[in-house]
N, CA, C and O atoms as CSV, one atom per row, in Angstrom:
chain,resi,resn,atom,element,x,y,z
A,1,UNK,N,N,26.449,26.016,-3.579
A,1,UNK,CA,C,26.271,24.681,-4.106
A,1,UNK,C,C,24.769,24.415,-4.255
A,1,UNK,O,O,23.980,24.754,-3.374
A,2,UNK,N,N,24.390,23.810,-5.367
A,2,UNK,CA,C,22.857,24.086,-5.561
A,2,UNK,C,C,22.710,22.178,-5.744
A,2,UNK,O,O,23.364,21.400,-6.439
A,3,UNK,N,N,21.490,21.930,-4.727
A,3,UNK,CA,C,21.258,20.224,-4.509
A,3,UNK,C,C,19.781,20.209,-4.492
A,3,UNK,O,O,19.141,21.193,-4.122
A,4,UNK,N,N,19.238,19.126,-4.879
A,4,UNK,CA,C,18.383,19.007,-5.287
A,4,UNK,C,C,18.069,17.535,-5.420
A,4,UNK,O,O,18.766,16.724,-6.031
A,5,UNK,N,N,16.261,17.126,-4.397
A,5,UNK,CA,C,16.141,15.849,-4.244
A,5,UNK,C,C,14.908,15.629,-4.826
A,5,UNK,O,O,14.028,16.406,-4.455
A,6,UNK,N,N,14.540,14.630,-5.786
A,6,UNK,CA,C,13.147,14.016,-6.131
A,6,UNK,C,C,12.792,12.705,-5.113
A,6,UNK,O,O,13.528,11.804,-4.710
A,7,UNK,N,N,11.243,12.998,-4.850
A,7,UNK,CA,C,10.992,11.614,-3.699
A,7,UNK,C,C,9.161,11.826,-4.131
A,7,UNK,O,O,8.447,12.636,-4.722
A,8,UNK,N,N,9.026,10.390,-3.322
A,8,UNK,CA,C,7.503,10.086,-3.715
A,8,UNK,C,C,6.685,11.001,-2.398
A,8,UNK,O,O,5.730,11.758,-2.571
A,9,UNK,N,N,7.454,10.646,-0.880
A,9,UNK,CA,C,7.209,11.077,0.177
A,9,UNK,C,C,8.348,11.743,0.217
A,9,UNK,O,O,9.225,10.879,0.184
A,10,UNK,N,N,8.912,12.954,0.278
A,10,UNK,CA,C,10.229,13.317,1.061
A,10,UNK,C,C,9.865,13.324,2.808
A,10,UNK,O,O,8.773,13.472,3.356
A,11,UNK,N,N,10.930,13.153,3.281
A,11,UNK,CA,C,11.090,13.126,4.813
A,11,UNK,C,C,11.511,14.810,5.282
A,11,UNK,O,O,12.413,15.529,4.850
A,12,UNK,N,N,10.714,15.013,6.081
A,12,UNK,CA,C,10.913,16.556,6.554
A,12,UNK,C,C,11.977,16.431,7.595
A,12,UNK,O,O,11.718,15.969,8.706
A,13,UNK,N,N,13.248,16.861,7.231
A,13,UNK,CA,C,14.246,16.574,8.309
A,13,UNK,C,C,14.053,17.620,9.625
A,13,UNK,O,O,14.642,17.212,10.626
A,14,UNK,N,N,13.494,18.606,9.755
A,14,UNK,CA,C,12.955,19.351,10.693
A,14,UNK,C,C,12.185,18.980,11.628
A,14,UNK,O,O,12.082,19.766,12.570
A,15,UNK,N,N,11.491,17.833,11.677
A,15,UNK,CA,C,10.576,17.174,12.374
A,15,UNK,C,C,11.139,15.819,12.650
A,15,UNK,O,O,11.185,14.911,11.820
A,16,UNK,N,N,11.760,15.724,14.456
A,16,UNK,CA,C,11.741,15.100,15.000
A,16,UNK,C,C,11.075,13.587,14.750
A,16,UNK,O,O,11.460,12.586,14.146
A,17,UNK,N,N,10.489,13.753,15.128
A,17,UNK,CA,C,9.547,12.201,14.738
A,17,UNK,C,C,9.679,11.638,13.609
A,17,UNK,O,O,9.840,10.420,13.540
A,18,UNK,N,N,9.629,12.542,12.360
A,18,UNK,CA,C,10.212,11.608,11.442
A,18,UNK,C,C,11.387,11.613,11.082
A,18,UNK,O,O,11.639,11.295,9.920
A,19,UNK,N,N,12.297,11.929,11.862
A,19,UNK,CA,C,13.880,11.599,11.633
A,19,UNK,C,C,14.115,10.053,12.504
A,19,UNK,O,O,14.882,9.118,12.270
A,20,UNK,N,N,13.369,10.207,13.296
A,20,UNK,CA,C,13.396,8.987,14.588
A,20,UNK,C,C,12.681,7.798,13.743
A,20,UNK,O,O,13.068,6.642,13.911
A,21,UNK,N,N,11.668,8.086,12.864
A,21,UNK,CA,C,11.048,7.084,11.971
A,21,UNK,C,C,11.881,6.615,10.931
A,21,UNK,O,O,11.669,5.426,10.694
A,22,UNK,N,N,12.893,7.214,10.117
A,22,UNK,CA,C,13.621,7.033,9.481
A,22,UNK,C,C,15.281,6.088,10.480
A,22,UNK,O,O,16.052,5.149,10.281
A,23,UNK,N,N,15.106,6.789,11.172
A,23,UNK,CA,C,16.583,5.900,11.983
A,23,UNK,C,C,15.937,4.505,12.541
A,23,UNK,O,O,16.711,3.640,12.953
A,24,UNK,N,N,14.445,4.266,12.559
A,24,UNK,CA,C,13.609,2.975,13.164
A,24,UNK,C,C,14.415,1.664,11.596
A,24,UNK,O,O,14.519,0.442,11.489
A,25,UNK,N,N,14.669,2.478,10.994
A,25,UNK,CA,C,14.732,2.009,9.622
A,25,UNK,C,C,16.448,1.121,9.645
A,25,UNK,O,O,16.816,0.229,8.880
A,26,UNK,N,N,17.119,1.668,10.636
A,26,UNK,CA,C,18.268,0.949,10.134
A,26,UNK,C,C,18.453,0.042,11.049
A,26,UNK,O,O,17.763,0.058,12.068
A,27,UNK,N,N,19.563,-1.050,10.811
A,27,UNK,CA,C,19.163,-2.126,11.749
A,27,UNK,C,C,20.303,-1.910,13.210
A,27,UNK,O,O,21.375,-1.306,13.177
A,28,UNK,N,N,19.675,-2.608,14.434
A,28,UNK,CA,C,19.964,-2.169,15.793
A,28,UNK,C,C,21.332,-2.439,15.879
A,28,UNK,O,O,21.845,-2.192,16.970
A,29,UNK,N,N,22.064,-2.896,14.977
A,29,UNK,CA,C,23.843,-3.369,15.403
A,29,UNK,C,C,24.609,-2.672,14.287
A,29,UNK,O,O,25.756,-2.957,13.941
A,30,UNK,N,N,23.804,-1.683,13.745
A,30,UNK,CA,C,24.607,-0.616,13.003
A,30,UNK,C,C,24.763,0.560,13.157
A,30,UNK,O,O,24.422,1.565,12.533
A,31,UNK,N,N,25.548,0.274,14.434
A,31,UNK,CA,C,25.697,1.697,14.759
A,31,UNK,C,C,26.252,2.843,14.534
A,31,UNK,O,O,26.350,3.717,15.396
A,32,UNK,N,N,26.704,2.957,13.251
A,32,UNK,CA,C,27.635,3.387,12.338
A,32,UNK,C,C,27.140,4.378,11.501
A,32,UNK,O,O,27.462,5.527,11.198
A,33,UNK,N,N,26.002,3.356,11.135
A,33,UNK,CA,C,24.614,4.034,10.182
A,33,UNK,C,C,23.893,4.786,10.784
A,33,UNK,O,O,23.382,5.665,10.089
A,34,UNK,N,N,23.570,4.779,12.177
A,34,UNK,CA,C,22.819,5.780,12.598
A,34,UNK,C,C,23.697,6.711,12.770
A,34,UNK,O,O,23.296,7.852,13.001
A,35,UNK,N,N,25.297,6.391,12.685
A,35,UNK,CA,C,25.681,8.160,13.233
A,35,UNK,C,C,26.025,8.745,11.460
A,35,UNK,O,O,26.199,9.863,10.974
A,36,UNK,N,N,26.011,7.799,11.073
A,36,UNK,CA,C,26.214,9.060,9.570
A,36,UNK,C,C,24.975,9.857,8.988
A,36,UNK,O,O,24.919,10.869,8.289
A,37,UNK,N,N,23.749,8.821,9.671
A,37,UNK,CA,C,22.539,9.557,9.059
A,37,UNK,C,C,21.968,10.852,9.791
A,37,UNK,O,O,21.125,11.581,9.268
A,38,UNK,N,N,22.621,11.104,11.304
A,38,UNK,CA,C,22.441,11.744,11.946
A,38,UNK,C,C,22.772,12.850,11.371
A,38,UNK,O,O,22.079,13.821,11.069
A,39,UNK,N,N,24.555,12.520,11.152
A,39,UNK,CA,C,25.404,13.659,10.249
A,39,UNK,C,C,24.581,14.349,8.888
A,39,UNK,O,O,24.190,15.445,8.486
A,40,UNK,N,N,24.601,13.331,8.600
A,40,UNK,CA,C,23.355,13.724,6.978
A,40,UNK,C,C,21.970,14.717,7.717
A,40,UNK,O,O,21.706,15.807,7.210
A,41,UNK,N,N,21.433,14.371,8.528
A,41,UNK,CA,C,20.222,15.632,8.872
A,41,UNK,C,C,20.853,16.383,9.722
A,41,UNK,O,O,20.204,17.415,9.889
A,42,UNK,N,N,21.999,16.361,10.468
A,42,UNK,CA,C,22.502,17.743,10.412
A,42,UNK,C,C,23.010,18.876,9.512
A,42,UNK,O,O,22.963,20.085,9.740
A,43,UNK,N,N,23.521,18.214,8.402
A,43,UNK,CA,C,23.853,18.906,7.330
A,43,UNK,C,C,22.723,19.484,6.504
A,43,UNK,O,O,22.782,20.620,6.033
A,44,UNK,N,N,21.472,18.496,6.308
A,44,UNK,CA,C,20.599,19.050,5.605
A,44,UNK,C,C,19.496,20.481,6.495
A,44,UNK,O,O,18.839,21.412,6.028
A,45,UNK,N,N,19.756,20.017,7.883
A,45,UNK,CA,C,18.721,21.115,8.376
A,45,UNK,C,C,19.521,22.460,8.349
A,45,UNK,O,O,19.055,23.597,8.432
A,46,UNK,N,N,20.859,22.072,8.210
A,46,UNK,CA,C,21.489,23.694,8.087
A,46,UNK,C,C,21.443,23.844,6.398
A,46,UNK,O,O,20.671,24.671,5.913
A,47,UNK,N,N,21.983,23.320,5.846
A,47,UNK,CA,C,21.461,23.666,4.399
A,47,UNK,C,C,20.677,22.832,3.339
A,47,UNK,O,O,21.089,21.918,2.624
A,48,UNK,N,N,19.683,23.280,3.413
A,48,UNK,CA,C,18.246,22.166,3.197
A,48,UNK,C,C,18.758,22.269,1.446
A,48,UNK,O,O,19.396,23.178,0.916
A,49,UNK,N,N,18.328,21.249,0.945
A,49,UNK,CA,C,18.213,20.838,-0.044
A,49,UNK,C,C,17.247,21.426,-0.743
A,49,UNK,O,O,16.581,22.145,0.003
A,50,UNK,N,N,16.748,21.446,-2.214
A,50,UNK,CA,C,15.447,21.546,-2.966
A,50,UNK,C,C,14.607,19.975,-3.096
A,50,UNK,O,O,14.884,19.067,-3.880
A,51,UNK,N,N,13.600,20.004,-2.144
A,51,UNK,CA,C,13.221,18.859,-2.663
A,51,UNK,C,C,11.839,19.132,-3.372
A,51,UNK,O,O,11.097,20.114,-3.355
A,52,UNK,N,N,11.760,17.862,-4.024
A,52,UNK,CA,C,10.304,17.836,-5.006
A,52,UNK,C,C,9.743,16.765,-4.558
A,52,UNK,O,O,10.418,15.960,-3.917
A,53,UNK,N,N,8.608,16.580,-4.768
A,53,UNK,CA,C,7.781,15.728,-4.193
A,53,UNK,C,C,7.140,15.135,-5.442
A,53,UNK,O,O,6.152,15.641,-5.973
A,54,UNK,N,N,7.798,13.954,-5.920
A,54,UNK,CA,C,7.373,13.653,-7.506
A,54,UNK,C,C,7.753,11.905,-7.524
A,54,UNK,O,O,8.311,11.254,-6.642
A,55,UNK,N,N,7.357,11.556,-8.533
A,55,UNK,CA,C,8.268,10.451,-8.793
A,55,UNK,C,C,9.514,10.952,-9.896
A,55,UNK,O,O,9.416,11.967,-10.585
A,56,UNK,N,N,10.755,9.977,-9.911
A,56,UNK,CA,C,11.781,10.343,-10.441
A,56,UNK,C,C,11.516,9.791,-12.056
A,56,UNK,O,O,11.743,10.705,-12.849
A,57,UNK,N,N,11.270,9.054,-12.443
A,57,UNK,CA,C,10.441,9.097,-13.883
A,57,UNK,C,C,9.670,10.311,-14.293
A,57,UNK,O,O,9.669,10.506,-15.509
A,58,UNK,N,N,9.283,10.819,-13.862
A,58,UNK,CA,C,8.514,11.935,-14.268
A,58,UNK,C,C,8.989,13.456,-14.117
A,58,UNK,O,O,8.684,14.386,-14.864
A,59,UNK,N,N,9.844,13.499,-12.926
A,59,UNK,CA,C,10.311,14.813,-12.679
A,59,UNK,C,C,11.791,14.693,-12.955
A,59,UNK,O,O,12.286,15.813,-12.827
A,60,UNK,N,N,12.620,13.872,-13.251
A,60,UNK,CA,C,14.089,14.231,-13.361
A,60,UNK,C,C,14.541,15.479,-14.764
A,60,UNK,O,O,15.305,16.444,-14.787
A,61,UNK,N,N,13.970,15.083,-15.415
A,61,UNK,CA,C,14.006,16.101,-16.461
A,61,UNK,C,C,14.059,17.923,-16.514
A,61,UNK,O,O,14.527,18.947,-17.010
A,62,UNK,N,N,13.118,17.257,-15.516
A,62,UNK,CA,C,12.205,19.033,-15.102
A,62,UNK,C,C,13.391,19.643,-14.094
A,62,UNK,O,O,13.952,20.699,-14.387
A,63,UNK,N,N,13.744,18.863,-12.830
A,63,UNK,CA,C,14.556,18.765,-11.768
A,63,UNK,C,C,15.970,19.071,-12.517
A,63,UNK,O,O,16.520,20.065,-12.045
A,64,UNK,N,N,16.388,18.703,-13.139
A,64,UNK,CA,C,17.786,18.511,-13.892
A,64,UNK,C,C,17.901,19.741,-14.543
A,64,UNK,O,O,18.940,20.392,-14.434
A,65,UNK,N,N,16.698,20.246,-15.392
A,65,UNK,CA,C,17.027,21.922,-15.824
A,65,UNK,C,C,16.908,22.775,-15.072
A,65,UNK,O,O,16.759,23.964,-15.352
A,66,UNK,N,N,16.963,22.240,-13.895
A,66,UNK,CA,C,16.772,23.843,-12.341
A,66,UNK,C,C,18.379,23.995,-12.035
A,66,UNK,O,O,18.802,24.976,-11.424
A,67,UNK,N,N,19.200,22.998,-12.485
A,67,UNK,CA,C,20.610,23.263,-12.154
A,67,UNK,C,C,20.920,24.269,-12.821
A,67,UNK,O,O,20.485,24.524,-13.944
A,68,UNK,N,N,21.905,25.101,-12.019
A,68,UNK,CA,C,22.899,26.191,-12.685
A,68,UNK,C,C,23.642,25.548,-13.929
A,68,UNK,O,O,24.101,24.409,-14.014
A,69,UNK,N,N,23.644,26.502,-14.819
A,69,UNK,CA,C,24.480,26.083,-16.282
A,69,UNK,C,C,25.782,25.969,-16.169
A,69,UNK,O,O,26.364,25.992,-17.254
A,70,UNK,N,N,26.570,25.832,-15.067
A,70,UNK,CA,C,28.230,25.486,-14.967
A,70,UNK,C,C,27.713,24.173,-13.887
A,70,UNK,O,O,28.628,23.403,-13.594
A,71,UNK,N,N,26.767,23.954,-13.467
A,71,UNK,CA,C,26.799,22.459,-12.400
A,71,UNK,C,C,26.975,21.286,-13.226
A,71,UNK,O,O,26.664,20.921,-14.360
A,72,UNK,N,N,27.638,20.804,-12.153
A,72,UNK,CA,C,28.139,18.864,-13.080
A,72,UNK,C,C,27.209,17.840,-12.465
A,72,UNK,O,O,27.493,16.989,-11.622
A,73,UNK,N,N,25.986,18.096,-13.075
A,73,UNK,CA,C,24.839,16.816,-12.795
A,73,UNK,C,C,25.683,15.597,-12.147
A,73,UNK,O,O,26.759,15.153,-12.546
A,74,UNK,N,N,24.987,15.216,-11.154
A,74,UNK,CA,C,25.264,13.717,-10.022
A,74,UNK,C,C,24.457,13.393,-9.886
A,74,UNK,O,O,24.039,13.879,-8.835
A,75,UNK,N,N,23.368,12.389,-10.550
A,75,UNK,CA,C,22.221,11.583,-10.509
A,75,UNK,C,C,22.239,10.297,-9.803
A,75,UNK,O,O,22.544,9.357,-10.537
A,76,UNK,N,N,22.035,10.046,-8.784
A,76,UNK,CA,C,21.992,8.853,-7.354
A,76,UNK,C,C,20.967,8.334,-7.149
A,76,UNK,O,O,20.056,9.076,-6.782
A,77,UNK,N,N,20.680,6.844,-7.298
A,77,UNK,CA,C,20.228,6.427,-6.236
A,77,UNK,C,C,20.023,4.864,-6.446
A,77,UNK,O,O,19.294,4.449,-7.347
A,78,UNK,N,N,20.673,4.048,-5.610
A,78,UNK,CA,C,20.736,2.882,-5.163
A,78,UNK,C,C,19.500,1.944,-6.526
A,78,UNK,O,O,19.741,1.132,-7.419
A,79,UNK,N,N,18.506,2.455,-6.152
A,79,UNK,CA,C,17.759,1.739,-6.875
A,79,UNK,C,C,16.713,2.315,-8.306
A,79,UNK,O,O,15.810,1.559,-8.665
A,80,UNK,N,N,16.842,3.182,-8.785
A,80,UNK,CA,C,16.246,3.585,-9.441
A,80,UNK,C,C,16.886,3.899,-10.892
A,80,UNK,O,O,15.943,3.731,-11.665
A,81,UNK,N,N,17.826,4.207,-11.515
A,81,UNK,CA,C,18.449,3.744,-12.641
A,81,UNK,C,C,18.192,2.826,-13.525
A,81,UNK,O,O,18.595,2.882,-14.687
A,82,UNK,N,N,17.316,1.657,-12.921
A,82,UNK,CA,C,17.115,0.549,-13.782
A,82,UNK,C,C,15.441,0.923,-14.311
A,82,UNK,O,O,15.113,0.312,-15.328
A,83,UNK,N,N,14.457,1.788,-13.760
A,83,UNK,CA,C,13.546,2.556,-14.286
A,83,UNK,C,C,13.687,3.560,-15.351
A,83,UNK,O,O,12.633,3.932,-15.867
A,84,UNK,N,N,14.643,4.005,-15.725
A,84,UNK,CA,C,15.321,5.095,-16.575
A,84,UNK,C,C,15.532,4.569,-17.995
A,84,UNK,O,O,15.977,3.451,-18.258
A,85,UNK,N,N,15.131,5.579,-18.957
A,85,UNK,CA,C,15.382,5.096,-20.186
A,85,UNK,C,C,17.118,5.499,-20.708
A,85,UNK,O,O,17.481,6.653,-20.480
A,86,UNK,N,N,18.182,4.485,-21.427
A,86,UNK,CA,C,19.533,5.478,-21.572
A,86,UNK,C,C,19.412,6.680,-21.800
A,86,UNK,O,O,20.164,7.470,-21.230
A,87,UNK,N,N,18.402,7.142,-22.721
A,87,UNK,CA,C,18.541,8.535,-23.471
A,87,UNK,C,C,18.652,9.292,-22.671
A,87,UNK,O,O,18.781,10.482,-22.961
C-alpha cells in the first residue's frame, strides 16, 4: 500500500517528545482522541508513510504522480480543499 503525506512541518512520529507535543494538542476530556492518535503513531512507526515537507498548494501535483498507476488517489484534509483550484 503506497501513502503519502504533504505538511508545512511534518511531525516525526519516532520522537517521543513530539508525539507528546502533538497529544498536548487534544483536549483533556477526550480521551478517546488520545487513544486513536496513539493507534495512528503506532501504525505509522511500523509503516511510515512518505512524507514531504512542502506546502499542499505547491506539492500535491508533484506528490500525486509518485502514486502507483493502479492507486485510487484519497486526497484529505479537514481544512485545505478550500485553497485548491477545481481543476
Amino acid at each position: 500500500m503506497w501513502r503519502a503525506g504533504i505538511d508545512v512541518d511534518p511531525i516525526d512520529v519516532t520522537n517521543d517528545d513530539a508525539v507528546r507535543w502533538l497529544e498536548a494538542f487534544v483536549w483533556p476530556d477526550q480521551r478517546d482522541r488520545v487513544v486513536r492518535l496513539r493507534r495512528a503513531v503506532e501504525i505509522a512507526r511500523r509503516r511510515p508513510p512518505q512524507l514531504v515537507r512542502g506546502d499542499l498548494v505547491d506539492c500535491l501535483e508533484a506528490v500525486a504522480g509518485l502514486a502507483p498507476q493502479n492507486a485510487t488517489l484519497v486526497i484529505f484534509h479537514t481544512a485545505a480543499l478550500a485553497y485548491l483550484d477545481l481543476e
